[in-house]
C-alpha positions in Angstrom: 83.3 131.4 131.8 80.4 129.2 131.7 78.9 128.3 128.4 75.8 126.0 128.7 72.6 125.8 130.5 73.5 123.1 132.9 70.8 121.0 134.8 70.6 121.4 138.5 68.2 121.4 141.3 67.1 124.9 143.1 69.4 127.2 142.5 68.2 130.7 141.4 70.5 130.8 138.0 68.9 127.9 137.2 65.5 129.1 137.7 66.8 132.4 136.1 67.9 130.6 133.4 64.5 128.8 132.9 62.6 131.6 133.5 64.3 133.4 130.6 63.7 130.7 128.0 60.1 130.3 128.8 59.7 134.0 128.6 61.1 134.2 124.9 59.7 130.6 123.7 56.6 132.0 124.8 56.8 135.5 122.8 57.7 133.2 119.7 61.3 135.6 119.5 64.1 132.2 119.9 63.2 128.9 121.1 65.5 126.8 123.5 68.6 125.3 121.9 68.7 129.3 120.6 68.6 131.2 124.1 71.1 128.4 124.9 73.4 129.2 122.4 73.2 132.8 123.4 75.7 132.3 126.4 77.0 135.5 126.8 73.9 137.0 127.6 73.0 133.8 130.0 76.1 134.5 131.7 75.9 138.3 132.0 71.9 138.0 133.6 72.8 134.7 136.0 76.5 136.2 137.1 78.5 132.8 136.2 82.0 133.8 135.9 83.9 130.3 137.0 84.3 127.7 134.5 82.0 124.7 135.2 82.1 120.9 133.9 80.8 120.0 130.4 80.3 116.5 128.7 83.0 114.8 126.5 83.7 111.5 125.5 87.5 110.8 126.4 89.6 107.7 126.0 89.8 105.2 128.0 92.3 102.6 126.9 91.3 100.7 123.3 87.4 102.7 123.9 86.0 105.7 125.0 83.7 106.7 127.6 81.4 109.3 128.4 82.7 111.7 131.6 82.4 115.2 132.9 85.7 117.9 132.5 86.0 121.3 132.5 84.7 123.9 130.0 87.4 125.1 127.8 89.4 128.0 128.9 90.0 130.1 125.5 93.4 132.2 125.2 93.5 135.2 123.7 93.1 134.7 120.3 90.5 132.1 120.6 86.7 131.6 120.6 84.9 128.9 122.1 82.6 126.9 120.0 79.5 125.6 121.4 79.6 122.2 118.9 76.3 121.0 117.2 77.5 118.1 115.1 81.0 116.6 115.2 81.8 113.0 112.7 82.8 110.5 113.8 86.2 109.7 111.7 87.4 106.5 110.7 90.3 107.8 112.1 89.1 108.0 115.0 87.6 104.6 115.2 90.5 102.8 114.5 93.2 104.8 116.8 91.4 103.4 119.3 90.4 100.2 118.5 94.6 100.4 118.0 95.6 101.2 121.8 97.2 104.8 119.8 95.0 107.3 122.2 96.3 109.1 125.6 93.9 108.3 128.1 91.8 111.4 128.8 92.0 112.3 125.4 88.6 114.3 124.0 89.2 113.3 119.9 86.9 114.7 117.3 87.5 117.2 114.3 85.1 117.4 111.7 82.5 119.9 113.4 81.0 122.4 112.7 78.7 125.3 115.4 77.9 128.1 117.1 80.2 130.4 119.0 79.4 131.4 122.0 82.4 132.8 123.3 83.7 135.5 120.6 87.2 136.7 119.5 88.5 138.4 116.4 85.5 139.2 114.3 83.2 136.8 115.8 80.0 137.0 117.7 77.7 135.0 119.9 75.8 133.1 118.0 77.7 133.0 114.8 77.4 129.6 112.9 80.4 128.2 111.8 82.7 125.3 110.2 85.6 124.9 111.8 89.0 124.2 110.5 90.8 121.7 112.8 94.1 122.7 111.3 95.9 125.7 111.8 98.7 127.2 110.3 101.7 130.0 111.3 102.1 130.5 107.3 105.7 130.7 108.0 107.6 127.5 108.8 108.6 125.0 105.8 105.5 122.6 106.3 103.2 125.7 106.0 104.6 126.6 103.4 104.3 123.2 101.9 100.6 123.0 102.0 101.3 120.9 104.6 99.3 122.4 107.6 98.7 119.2 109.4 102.9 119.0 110.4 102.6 122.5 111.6 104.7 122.4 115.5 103.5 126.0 116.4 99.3 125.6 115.8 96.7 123.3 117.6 95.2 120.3 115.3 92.0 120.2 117.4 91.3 116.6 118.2 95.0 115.4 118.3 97.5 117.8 119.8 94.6 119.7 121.3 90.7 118.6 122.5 88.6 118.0 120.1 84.6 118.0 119.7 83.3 114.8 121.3 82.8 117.4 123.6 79.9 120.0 123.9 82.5 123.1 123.6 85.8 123.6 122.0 88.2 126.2 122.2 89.9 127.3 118.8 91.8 129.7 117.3 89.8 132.6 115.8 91.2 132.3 112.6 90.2 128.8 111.8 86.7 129.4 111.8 84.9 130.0 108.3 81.3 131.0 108.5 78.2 129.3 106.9 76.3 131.5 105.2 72.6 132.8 107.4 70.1 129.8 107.3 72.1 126.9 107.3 71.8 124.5 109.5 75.6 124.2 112.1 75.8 120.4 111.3 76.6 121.2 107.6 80.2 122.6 109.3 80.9 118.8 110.3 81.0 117.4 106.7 83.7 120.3 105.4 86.7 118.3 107.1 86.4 115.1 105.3 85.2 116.8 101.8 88.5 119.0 101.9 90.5 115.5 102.7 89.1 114.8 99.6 89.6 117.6 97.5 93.3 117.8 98.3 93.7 114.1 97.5 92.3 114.7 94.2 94.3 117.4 93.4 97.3 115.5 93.6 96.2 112.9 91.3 96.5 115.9 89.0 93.4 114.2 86.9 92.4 115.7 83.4 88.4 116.1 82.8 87.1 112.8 82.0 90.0 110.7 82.9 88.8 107.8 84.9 89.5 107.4 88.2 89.5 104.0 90.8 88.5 105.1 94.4 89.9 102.0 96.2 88.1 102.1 99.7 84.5 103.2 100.2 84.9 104.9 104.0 83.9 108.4 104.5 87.2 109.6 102.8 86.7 107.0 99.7 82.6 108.4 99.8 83.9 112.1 99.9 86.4 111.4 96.7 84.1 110.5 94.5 82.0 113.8 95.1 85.2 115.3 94.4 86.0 114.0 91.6 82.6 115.0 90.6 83.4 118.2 91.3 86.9 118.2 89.6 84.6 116.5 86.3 86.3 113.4 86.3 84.5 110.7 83.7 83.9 107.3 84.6 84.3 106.8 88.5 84.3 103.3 89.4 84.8 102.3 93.4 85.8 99.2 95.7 84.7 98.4 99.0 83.7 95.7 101.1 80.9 97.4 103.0 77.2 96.9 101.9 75.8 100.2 103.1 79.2 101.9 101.6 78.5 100.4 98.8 75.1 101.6 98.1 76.6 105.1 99.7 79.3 105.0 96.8 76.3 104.4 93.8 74.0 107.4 95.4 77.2 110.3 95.5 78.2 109.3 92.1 80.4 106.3 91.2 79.1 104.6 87.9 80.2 101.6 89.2 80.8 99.9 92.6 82.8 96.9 93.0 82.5 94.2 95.6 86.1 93.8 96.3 85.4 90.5 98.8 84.0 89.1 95.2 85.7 90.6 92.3 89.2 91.7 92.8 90.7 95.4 91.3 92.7 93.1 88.8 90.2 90.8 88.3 87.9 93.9 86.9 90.7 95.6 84.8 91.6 92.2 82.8 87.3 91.6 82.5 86.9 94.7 81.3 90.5 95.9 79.7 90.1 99.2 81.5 93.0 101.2 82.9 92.6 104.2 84.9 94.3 107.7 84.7 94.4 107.8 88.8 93.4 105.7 91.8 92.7 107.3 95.3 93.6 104.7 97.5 91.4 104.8 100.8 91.4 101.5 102.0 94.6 100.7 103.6 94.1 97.0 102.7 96.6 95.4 102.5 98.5 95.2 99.3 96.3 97.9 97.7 99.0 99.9 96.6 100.7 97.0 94.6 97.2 96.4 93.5 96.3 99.9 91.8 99.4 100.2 90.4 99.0 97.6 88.3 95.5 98.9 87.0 97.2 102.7 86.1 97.2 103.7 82.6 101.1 104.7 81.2 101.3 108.1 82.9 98.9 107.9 85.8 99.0 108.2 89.2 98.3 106.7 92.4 97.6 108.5 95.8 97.9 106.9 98.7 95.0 108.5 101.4 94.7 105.9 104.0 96.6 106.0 106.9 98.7 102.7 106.6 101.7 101.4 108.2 102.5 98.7 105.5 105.5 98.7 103.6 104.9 98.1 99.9 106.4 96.9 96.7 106.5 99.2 94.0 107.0 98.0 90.5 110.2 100.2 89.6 110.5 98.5 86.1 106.9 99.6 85.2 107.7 103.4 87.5 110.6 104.2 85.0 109.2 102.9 81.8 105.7 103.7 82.0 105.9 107.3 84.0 103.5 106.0 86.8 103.5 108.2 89.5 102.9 107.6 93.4 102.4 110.0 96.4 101.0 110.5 99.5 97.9 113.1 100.7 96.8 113.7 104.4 94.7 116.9 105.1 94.8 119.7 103.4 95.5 123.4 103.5 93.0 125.8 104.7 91.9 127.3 100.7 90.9 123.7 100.5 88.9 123.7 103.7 87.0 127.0 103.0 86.5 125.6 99.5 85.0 122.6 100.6 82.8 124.8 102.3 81.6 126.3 99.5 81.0 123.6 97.9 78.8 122.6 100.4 76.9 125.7 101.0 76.3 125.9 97.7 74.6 122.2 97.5 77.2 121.1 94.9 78.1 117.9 97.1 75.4 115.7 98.6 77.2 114.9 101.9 73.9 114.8 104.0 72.9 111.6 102.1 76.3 109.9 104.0 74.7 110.2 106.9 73.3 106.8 109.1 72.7 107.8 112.3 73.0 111.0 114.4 73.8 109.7 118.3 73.9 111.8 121.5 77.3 112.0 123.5 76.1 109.6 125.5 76.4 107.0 122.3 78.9 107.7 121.3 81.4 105.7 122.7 79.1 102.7 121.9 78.7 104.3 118.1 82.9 104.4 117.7 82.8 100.3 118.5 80.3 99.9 116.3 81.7 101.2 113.1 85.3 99.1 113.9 82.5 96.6 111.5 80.3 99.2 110.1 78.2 96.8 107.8 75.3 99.1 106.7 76.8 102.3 108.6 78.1 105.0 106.6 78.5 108.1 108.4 77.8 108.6 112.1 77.2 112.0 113.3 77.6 113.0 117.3 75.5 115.7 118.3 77.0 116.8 121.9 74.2 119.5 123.0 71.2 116.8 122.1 70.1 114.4 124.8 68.8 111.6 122.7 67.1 110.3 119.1 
């Protein structure tokens, strides 16, 4: 089934189509980008009943490129998504910057939108975050917490196509709705917030223990506000990126650390402090041999960043001193839907992340351009808008 109002030259749908929108932007009942995301009742009026191409950005070796596929087909059980904002993940960026993409693959999977194709207890129109992750709650990685290794559900935007694409097709039961009179692009900031969340719950922090957020990308950005959250006390970060930087003062760290100046080290022997956790986001190397060195006796280092380095630990100091070091990636859905809450609610400023918001068309150009963000923070792709 069709899903969009697609352009093209003299056909009657399309002047059907047309005819329609005019008619209700003129009564003042739904402007255009509503009626559009109304495509059920398009469909029913123009009689489109083959699927038709949509826009996604897919890669093409170590980039992407903008090209036309076919509209999802849903299974039952699934909904199709009509996508309003989808981030672009540093994830994302560097996968491909790495030659570790298929070719044709459609990434993207922290969006949120409408649906315009219903299943479950959904209907058109609905506006919704959606969960990338799913989970069959009963093999030993589900049970884990540890949706993201889960063989027998989609992870949108890895094993299945994601939303550099106007439409996706998910399972029902990952969708979690946003509450009447928020905006869909809100739904795109829950998937690197519950990163987050989960990270800090595994640093297992007390309120007001201090906490080092080593690495100021969107994961690094989205710890601190969870730390805020979880009422850490003093938050310092480390980056190398201005704009990050600046990002990492205005969400909540009480200090921000040039690290291409002043090393980790180099702060904790100035200063004498020692912190109860660090969230390492960075993936530079030796950043792991690095914040262990600055943990209290009894705290705890979490390794976030996806990194293929192999690291020293300090077993002397691991034994003697009780440090603690683990690993978080994802999250499982409780944490999603409460990272939408959070965000409903207003408790985390993740709309003052945002840089830029590019059409589909710019984004290919957007993910090379954040391989050396300098001021970028957070880019958001908007697949259903033509231009800013």
């Amino acid at each position: 089934m069709s899903h969009s109002v697609r352009d093209c030259s003299c056909t009657c749908s399309e002047f059907l189509e047309e005819y329609l929108v005019a008619g209700f932007h003129a009564t003042g009942i739904v402007d255009k980008k509503e009626i559009r995301s109304l495509g059920s009742i398009i469909i029913f009026l123009t009689g489109r009943a083959e699927p038709g191409p949509m826009k996604a950005v897919v890669c093409a070796g170590r980039e992407a490129e903008l090209a036309e596929i076919p509209d999802p087909a849903p299974v039952p059980g699934e909904v199709v998504v009509e996508v309003d904002a989808c981030g672009l993940c540093g994830s994302d960026v560097h996968a491909l910057a790495e030659g570790k993409t298929a070719e044709g693959q459609v990434l993207g999977h922290e969006f949120g939108g409408r649906v315009v194709e219903p299943a479950g207890p959904w209907r058109a129109g609905d506006v919704v975050a959606v969960n990338p992750l799913g989970s069959c709650g009963r093999c030993r990685e589900c049970a884990k917490g540890l949706h993201f290794r889960c063989a027998a559900k989609p992870n949108v935007g890895i094993t299945a196509p994601g939303a550099y694409a106007q439409y996706v097709a998910v399972p029902h039961d990952q969708l979690v709705a946003l509450p009447d009179g928020l905006p869909a692009e809100l739904g795109a900031h829950a998937e690197p917030l519950a990163v987050a969340i989960n990270a800090v719950r595994r640093a297992a922090i007390d309120p007001g223990d201090p906490v080092l957020v080593y690495g100021v990308g969107s994961i690094g950005l989205n710890a601190i506000m969870a730390l805020r959250l979880a009422g850490a006390g003093v938050v310092v970060a480390a980056g190398r990126s201005p704009g990050r930087r600046a990002a990492a003062a205005k969400v909540g760290a009480d200090e921000v650390l040039d690290t291409r100046e002043l090393t980790v080290a180099e702060y904790a022997r100035r200063t004498g402090r020692r912190f109860a956790a660090v969230l390492e986001c960075s993936a530079a190397p030796g950043a792991i041999a690095e914040s262990l060195d600055v943990l209290e006796p009894g705290g705890t280092c979490v390794e976030v960043a996806l990194t293929d380095e192999i690291a020293g630990v300090p077993l002397g100091r691991l034994v003697a001193e009780g440090l603690q070091v683990n690993g978080s990636c994802a999250f499982p859905a409780e944490v999603y839907d409460e990272a939408v809450g959070h965000i409903a609610a207003g408790r985390a400023p993740v709309t003052d992340l945002i840089s830029e918001r590019v059409s589909l068309a710019a984004t290919p150009d957007a993910l090379v351009r954040l391989r050396a963000p300098g001021e970028l923070v957070r880019v958001l792709a908007k697949p259903n808008e033509r231009e800013f």
